[in-house]
FITIZA-25218 format. One line per field, with one value per residue: residue in three letters; x, y, z of N, C-alpha, C in turn. Coordinates in steps of 0.02 Angstrom, whole numbers, plus 50000, padded with zeros to 5 digits. Atoms other than C-alpha are relative to their C-alpha. Layout:
BEGIN
type	c(ALA/...)
n.east	c(X/...)
n.north	c(Y/...)
n.up	c(Z/...)
ca.east	c(X/...)
ca.north	c(Y/...)
ca.up	c(Z/...)
c.east	c(X/...)
c.north	c(Y/...)
c.up	c(Z/...)
***
This chain:
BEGIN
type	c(UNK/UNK/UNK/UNK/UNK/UNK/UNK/UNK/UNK/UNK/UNK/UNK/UNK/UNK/UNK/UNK/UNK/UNK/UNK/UNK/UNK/UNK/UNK/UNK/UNK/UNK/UNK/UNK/UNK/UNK/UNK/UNK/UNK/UNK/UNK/UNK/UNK/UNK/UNK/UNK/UNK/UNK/UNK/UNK/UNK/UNK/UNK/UNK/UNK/UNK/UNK/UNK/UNK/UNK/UNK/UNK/UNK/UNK/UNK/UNK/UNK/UNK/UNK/UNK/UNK/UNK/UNK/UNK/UNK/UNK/UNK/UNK/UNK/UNK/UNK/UNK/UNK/UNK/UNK/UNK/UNK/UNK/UNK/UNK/UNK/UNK/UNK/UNK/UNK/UNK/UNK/UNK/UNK/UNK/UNK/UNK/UNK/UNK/UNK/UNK/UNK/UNK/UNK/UNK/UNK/UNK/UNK/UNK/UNK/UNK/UNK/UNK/UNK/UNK/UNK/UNK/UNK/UNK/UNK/UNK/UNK/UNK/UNK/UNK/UNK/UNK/UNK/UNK/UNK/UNK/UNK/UNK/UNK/UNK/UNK/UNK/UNK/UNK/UNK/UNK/UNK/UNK/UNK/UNK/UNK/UNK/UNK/UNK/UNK/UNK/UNK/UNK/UNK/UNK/UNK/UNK/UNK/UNK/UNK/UNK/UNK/UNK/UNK/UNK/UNK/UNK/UNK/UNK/UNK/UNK/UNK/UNK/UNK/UNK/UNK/UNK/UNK/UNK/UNK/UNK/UNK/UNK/UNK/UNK/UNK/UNK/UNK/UNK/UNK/UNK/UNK/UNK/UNK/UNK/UNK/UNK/UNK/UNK/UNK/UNK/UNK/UNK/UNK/UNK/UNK/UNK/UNK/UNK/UNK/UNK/UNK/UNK/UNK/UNK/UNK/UNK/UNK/UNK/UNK/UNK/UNK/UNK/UNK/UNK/UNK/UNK/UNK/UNK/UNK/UNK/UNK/UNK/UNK/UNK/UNK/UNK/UNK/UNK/UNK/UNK/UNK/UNK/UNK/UNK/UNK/UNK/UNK/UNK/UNK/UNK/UNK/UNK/UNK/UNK/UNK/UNK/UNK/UNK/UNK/UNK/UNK/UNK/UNK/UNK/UNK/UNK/UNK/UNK/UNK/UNK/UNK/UNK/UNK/UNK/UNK/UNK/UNK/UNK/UNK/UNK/UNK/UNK/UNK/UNK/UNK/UNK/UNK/UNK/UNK/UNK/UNK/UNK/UNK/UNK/UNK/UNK/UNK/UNK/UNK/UNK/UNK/UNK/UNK/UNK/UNK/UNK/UNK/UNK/UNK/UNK/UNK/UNK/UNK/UNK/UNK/UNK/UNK/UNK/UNK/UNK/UNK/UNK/UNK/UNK/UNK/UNK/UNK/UNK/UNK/UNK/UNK/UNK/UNK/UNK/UNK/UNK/UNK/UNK/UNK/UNK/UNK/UNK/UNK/UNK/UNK/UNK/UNK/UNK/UNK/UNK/UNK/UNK/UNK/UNK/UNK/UNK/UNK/UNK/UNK/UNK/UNK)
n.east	c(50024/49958/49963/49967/49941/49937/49941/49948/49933/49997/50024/49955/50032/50011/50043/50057/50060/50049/50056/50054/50032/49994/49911/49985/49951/49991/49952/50020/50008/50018/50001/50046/49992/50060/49951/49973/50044/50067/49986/50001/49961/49980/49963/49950/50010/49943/49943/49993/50009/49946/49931/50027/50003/49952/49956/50019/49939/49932/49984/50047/50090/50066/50077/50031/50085/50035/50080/50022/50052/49914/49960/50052/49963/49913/49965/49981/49938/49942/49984/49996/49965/49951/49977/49977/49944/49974/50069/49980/49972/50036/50088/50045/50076/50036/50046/50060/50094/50001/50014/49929/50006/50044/50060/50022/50017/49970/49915/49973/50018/49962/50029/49949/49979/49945/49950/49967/49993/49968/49930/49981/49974/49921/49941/49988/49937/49960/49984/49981/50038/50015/50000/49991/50025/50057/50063/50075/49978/50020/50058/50063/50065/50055/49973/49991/49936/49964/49989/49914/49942/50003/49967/49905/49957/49971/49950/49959/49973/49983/49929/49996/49976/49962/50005/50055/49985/50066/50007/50062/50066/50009/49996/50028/50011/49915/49972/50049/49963/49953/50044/50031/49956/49958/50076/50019/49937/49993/49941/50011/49976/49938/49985/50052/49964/50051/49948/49994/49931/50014/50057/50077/49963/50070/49991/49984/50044/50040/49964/49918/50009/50031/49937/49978/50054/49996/49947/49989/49982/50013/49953/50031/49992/50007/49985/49959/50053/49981/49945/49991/49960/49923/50010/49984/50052/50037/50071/50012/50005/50073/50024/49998/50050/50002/50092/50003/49969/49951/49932/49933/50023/50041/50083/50022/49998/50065/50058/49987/49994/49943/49970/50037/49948/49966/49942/49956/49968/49979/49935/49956/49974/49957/49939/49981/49933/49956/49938/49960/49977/49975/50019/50044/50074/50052/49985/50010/50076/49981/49970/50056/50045/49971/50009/50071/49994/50057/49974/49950/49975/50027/50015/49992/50026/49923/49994/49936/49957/49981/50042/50003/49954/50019/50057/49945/49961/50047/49997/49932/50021/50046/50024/49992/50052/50037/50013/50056/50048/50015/50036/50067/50053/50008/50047/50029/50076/50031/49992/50063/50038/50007/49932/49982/50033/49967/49940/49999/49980/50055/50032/49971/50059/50059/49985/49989/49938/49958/49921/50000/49944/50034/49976/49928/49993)
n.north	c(49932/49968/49949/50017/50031/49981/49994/50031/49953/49944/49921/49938/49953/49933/50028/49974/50000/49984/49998/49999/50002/49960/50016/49985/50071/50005/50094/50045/49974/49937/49988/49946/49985/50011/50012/49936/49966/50035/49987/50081/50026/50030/49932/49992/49920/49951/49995/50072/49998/49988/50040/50058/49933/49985/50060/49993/49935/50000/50069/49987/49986/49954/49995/50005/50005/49991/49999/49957/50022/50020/49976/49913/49963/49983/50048/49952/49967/50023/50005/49945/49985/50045/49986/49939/49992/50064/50022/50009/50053/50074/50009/50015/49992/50004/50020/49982/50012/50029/49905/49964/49956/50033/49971/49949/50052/49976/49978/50066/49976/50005/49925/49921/49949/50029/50008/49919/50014/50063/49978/49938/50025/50063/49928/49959/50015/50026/49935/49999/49979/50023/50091/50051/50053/49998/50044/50005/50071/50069/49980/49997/50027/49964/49940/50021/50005/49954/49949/50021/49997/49929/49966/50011/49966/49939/50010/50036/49951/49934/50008/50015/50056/50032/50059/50009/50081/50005/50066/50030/49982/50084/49985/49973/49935/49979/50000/49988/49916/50018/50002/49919/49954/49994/49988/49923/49961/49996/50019/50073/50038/50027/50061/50042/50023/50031/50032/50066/50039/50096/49988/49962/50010/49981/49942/50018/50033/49960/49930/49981/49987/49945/49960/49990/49972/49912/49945/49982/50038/50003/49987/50058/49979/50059/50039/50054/50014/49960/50030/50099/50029/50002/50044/49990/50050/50064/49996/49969/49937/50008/50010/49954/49925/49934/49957/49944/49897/49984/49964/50028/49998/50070/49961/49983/50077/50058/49970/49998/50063/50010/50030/50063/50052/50027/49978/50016/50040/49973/49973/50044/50013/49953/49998/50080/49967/49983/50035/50043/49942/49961/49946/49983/50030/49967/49992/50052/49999/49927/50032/50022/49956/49961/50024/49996/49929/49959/49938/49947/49998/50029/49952/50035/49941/50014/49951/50010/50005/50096/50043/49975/50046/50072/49992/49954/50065/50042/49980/50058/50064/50017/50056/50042/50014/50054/49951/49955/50044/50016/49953/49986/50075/49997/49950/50003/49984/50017/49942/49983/50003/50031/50045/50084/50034/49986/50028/50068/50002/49987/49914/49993/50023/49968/49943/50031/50018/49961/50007/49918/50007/49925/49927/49987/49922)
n.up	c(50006/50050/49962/49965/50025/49952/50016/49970/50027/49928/50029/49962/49970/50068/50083/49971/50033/50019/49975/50020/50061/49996/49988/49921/50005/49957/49976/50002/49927/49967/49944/49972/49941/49967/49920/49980/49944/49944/49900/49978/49977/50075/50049/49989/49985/50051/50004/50038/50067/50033/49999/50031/50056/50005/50043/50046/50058/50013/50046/50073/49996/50016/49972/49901/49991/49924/50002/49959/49955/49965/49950/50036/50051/49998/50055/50059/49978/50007/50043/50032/49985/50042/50080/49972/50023/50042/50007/50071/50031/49963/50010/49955/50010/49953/50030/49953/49987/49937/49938/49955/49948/49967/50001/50069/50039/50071/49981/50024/50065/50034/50052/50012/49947/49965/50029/50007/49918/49988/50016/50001/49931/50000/50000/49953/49980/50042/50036/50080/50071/50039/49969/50052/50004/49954/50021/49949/49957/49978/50039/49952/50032/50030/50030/50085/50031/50034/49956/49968/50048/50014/49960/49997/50072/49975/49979/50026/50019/49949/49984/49923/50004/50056/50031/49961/49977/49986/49949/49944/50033/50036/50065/50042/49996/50015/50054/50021/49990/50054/50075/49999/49984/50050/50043/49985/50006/49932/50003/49988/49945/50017/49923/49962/49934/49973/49962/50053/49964/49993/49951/50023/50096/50057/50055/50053/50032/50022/49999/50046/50070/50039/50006/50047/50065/49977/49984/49944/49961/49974/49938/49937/49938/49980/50029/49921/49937/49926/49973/50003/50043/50001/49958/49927/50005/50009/49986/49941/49997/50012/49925/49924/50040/49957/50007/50035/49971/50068/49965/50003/50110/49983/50001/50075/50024/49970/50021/50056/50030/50025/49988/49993/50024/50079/50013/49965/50042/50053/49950/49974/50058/49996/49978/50017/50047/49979/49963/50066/50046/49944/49997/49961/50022/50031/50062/50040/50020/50055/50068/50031/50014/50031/50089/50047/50074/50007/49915/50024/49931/49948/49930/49946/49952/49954/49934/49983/50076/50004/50041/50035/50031/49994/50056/50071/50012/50050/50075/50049/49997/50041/49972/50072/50036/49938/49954/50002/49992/49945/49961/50018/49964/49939/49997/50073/49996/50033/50068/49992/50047/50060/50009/50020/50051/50058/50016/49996/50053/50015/50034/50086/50030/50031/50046/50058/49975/50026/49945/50027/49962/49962/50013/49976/49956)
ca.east	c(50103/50197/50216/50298/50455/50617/50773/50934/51055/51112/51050/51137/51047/51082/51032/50898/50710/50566/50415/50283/50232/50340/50544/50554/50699/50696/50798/50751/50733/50624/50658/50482/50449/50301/50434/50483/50416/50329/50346/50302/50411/50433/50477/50616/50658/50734/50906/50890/50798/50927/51060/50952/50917/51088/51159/51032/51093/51265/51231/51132/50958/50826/50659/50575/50388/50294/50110/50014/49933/50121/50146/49990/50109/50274/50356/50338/50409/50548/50570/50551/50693/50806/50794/50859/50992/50994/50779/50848/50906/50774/50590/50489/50308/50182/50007/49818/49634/49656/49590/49709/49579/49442/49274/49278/49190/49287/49474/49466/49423/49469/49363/49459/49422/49522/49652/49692/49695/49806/49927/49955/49982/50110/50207/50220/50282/50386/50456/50456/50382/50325/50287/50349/50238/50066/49955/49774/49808/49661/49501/49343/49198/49113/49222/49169/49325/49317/49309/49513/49578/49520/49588/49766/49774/49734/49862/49983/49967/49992/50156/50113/50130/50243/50184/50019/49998/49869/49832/49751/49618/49517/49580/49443/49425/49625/49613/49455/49512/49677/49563/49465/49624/49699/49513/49510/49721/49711/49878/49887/49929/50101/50109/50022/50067/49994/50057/50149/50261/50275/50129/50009/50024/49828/49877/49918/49753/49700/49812/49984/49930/49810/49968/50051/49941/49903/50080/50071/50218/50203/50303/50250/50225/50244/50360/50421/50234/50258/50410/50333/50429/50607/50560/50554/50387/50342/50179/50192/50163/49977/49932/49987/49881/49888/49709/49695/49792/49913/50064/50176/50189/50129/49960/49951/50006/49865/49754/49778/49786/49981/50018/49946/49991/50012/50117/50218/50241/50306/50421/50489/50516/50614/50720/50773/50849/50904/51006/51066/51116/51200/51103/50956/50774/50715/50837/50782/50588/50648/50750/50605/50499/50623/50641/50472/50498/50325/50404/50487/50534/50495/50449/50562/50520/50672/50686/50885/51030/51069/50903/50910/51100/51019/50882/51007/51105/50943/50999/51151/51059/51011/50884/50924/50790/50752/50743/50608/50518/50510/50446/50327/50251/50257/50174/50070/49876/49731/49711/49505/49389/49390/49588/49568/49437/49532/49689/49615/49657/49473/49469/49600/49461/49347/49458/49485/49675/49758/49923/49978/50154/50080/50135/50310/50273)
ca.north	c(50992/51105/51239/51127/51080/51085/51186/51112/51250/51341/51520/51681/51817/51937/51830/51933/51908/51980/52005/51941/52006/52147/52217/52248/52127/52070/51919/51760/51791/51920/51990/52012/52082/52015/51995/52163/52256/52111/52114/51901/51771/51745/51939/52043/52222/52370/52330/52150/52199/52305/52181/52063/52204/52241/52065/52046/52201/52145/51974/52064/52069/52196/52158/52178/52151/52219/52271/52406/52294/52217/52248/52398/52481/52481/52348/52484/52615/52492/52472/52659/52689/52544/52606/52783/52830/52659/52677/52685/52524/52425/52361/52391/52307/52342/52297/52342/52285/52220/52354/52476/52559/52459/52515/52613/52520/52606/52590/52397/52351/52318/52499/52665/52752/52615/52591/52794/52800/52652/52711/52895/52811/52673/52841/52922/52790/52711/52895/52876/52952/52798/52600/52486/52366/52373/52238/52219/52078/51996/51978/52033/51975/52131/52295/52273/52228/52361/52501/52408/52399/52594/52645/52551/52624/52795/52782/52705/52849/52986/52904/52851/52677/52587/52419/52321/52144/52044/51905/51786/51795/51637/51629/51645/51842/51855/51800/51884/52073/52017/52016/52202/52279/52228/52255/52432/52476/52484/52457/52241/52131/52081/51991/51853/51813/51661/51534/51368/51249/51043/51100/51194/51130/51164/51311/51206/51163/51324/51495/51448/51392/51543/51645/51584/51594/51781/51842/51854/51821/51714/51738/51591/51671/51552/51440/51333/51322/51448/51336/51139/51127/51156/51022/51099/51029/50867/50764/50818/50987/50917/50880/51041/51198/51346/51414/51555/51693/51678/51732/51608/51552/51379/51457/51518/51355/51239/51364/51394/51203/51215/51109/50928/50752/50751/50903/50822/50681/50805/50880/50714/50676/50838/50829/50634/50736/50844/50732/50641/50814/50878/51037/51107/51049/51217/51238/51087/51134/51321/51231/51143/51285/51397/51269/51291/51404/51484/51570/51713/51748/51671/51763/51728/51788/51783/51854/51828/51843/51627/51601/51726/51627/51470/51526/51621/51439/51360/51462/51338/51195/51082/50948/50768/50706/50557/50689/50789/50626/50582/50748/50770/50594/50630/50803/50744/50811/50757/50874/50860/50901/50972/50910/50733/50705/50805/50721/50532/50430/50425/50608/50547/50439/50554/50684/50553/50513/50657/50668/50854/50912/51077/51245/51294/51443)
ca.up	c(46709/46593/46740/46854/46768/46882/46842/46890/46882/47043/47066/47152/47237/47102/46945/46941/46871/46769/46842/46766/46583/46640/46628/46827/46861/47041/47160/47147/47351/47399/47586/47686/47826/47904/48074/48084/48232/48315/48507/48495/48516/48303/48259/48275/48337/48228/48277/48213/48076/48011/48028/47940/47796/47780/47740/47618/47517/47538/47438/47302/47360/47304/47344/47522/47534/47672/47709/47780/47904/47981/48147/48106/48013/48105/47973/47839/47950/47982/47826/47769/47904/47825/47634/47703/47563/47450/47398/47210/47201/47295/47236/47379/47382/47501/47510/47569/47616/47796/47948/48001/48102/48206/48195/48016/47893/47743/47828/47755/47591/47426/47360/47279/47450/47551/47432/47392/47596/47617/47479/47548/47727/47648/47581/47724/47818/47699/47661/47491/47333/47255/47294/47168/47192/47257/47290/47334/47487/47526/47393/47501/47374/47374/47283/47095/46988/46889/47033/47101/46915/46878/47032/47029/46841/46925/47045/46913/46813/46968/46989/47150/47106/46966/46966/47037/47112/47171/47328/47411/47281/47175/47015/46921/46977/46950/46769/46742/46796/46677/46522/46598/46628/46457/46353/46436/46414/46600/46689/46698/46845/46856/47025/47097/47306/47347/47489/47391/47482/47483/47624/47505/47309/47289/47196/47073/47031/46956/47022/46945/46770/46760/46802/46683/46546/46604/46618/46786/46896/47026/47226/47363/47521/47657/47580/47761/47810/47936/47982/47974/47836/47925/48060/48204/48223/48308/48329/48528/48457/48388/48573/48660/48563/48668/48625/48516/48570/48423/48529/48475/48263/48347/48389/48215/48124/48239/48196/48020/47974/47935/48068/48036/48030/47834/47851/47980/47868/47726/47860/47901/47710/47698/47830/47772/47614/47688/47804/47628/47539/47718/47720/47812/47802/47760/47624/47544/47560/47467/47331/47286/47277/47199/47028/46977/46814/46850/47035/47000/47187/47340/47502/47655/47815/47934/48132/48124/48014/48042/47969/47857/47781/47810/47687/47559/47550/47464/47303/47248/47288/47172/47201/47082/46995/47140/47255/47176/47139/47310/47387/47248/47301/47478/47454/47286/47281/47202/47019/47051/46937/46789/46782/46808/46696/46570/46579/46585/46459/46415/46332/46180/46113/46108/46034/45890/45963/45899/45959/45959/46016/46111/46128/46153/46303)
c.east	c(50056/50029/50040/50067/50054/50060/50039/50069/50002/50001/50043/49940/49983/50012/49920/49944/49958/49943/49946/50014/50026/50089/50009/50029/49990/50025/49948/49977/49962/49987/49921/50012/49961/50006/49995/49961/49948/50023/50009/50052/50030/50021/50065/49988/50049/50067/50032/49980/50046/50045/49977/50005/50078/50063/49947/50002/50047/49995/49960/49928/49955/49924/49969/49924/49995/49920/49990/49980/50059/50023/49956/50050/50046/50047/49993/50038/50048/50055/50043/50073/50089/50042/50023/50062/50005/49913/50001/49996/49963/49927/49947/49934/49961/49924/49938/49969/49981/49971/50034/49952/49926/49927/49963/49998/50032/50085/50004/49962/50015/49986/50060/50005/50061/50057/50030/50027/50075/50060/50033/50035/50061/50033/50025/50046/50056/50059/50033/49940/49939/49991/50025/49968/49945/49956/49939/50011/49963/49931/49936/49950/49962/50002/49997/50092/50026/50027/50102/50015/50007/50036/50078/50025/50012/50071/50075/50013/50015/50054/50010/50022/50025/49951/49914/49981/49928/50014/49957/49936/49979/50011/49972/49982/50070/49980/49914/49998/50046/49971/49979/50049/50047/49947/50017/50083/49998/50070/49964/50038/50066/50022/49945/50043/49937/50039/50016/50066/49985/49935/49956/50002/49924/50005/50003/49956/49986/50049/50064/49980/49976/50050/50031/50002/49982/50049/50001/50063/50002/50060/49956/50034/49996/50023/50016/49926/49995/50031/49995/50063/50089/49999/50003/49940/49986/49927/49986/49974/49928/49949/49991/50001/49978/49965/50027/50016/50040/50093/50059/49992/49963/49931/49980/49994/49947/49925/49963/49993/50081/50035/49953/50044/50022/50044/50059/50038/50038/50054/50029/50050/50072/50066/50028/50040/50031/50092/50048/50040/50055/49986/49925/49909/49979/50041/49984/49935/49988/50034/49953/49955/50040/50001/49960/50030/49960/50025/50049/50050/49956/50026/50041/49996/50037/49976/50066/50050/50009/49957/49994/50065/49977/49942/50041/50031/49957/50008/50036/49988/49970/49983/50011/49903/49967/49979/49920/49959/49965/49961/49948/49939/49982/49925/49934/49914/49959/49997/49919/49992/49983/50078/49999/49967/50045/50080/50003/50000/49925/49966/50050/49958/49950/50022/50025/50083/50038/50044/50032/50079/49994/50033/50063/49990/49996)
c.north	c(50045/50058/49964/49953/50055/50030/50001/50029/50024/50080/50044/50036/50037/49987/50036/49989/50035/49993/50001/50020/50087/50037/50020/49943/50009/49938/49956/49993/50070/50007/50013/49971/50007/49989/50032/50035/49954/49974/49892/49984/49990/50058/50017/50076/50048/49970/49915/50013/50023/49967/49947/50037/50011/49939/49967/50027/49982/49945/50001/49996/50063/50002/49980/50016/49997/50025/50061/49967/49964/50047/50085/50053/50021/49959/50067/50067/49971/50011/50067/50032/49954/50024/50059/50014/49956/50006/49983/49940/49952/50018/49996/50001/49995/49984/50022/49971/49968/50067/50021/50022/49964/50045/50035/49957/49999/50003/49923/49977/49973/50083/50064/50030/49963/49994/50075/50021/49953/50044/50079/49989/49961/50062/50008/49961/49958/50040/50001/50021/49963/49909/49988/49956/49995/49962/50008/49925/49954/50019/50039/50010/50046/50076/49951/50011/50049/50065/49976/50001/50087/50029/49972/50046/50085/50007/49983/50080/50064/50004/49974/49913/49978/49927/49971/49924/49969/49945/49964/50019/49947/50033/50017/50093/50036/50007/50079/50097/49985/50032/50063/50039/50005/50040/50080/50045/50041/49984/49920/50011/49957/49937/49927/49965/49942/49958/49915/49987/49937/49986/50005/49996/50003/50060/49985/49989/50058/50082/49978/49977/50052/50066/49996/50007/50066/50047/50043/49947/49963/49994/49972/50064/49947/49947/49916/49967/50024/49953/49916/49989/49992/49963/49999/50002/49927/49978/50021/50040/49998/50006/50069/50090/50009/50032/50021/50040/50008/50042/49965/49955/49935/49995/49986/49945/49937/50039/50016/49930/49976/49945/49922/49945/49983/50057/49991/49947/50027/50021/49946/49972/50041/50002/49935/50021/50039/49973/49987/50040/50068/50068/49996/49968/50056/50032/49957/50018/50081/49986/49980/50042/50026/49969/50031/50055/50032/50050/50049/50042/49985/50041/49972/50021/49973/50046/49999/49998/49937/49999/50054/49955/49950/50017/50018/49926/49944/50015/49964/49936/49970/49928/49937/49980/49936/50057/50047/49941/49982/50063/50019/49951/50034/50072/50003/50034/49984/50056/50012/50021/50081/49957/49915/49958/50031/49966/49934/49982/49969/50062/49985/49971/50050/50089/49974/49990/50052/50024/50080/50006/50061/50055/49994/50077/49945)
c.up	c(49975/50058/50065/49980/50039/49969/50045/49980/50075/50004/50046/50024/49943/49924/49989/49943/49969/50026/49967/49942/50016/49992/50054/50011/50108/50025/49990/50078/50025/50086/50045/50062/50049/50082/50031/50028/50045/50054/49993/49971/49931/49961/50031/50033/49935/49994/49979/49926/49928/49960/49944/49921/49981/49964/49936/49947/49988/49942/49949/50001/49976/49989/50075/49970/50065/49987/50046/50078/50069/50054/50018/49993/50007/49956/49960/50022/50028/49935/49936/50040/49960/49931/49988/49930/49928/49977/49918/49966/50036/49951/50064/49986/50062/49985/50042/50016/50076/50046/50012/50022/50027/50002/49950/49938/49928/50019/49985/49931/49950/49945/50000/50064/50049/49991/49960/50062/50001/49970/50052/50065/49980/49984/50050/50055/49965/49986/49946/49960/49949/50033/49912/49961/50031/49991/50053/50058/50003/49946/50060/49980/50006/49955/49932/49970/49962/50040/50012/49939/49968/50066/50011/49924/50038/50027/49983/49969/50033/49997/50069/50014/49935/49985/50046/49974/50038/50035/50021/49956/49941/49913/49940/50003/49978/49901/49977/49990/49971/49960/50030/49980/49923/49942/50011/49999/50057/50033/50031/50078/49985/50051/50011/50076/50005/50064/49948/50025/49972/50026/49961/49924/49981/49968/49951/49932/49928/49995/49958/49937/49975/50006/49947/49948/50003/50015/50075/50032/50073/50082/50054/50045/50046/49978/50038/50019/50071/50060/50027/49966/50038/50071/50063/50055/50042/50034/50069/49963/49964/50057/50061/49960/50072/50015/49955/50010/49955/50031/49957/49903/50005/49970/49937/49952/50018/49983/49915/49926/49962/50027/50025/49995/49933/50007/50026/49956/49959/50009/49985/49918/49993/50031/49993/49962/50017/50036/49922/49970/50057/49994/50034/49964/49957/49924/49931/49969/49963/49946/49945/49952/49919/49928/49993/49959/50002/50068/49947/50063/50061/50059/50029/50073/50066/50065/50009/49940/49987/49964/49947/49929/49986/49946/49923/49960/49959/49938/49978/50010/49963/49994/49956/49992/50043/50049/49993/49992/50065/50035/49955/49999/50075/50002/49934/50045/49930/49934/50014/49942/49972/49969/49993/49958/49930/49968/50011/49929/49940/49945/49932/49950/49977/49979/49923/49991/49972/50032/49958/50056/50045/49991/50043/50059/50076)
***
């Protein structure tokens, strides 16, 4: 697959990227802060967060992603207290369509009223002028496409927002608002958040080629597998689910389907190279990621400065060419259909064998 070709160079913090089909340069590391302000056992408090925020800046960072919905909306006033002085030189993206208010059928969403709402609230606590980066978070199959691309252009041209991103949403509605937004000289989609680890490579099938054919860039959220990947994981921990209360990232992971026996296996792969390459499991299963030429920055979502270093240290790593063989066996997935009929060797016949050297993009 043309979008999954590995580069084998070692990266810095502040080599910084293009976004998408756009000149907004941001790290190859983007900081979020899905931690920050959460009382359970997997967030942090202000005076961690800081600390965490702070050595990120120092080693050339500039992008923090957070959400309205994080912590119901103390992560963005973390955040808005953080960027105090320095808001110049950061990309902050935040994002909507989740409930912030229980019972009001128009306070979740993906419609103009939820998402004019939403922004004026991320301002305020953010205390800033402007988002960077604003994405719609989660699709919710019933706000027509054109109502969310007329209202991010509004909003684009207020000044209220610079840039505008899109999640958690099936690709065919991604590429499909693309083509409205370009047809109508609407502002485009620059982002795409999806989750894409060793764990979760069905993206592959469908969201990261139509990214990259659409000039969208793309930023794995969830890159660890809400932390299979860095092996701290074992099969005991299949046996002894907590219920549903979601207290602990466990919860969330047994609940979610992150934490199974094929991802345990993927773990165990991981940390094997790791051992071999004397570095950390979860730097290995962020190295990985990070090649892909279609990422443009990968989410990491830290409660501590250790794992915050221990994440930073996946940038100069670089995986050999056995290495990626092996974890892209271990974690391989079926291509399904229309892919595997299209790429059997059944379809050169009946294109009359024409051997074509493809497009150079």
């Amino acid at each position: 697959m043309r979008y999954s070709n590995q580069e084998k160079v070692p990266q810095q913090l502040d080599h910084y990227r293009l976004l998408g089909r756009s000149g907004l340069r941001i790290s190859p590391l983007t900081l979020g802060t899905m931690t920050f302000g959460i009382p359970a056992s997997w967030g942090c408090d202000y005076a961690e967060a800081q600390k965490v925020f702070t050595r990120y800046i120092e080693r050339g960072g500039n992008a923090i992603d957070t959400a309205n919905f994080y912590a119901e909306g103390e992560a963005e006033r973390i955040v808005g207290r953080l960027v105090e002085g320095r808001r110049e030189q950061l990309v902050i993206a935040t994002k909507y369509s989740l409930s912030m208010r229980r019972g009001d059928p128009n306070a979740s969403g993906n419609h103009r009223k939820n998402m004019v709402q939403s922004v004026e609230d991320s301002l305020r606590r953010l205390q800033t002028d402007y988002i960077d980066l604003f994405y719609l978070h989660m699709w919710d199959s019933t706000t027509p496409a054109e109502e969310v691309l007329r209202a991010f252009d509004d909003l684009v041209r207020a000044g209220k927002i610079l840039y505008v991103g899109i999640s958690d949403t099936p690709a065919w509605q991604v590429s499909r608002m693309q083509a409205i937004a370009e047809l109508r000289g609407w502002s485009p989609l620059v982002a795409l958040q999806i989750p894409y680890s060793l764990a979760e490579r069905t993206v592959e099938r469908d969201l990261i080629p139509m990214a990259l054919e659409m000039g969208l860039g793309v930023l794995p959220w969830s890159p660890l597998s809400g932390g299979v990947l860095s092996g701290k994981y074992t099969r005991d921990d299949l046996q002894q689910s907590t219920g549903a209360t979601f207290d602990t990232r466990k919860d969330i992971n047994l609940a979610t389907g992150r934490l199974t026996e094929s991802t345990l296996a993927i773990a165990d792969e991981v940390s094997a190279i790791a051992r071999e390459v004397e570095r950390s499991p979860s730097q290995v299963a962020l190295a990985w990621t990070l090649r892909n030429r279609v990422v443009v920055s990968t989410l990491i979502g830290v409660r501590n400065v250790q794992q915050l270093e221990d994440n930073l240290a996946a940038l100069d790593l670089v995986l050999t060419d056995e290495h990626c063989a092996r974890l892209n066996e271990i974690s391989r997935i079926e291509p399904g259909f229309p892919h595997d009929l299209l790429s059997s060797p059944a379809m050169s016949s009946m294109f009359g064998e024409v051997r074509l050297a493809g497009r150079n993009t």
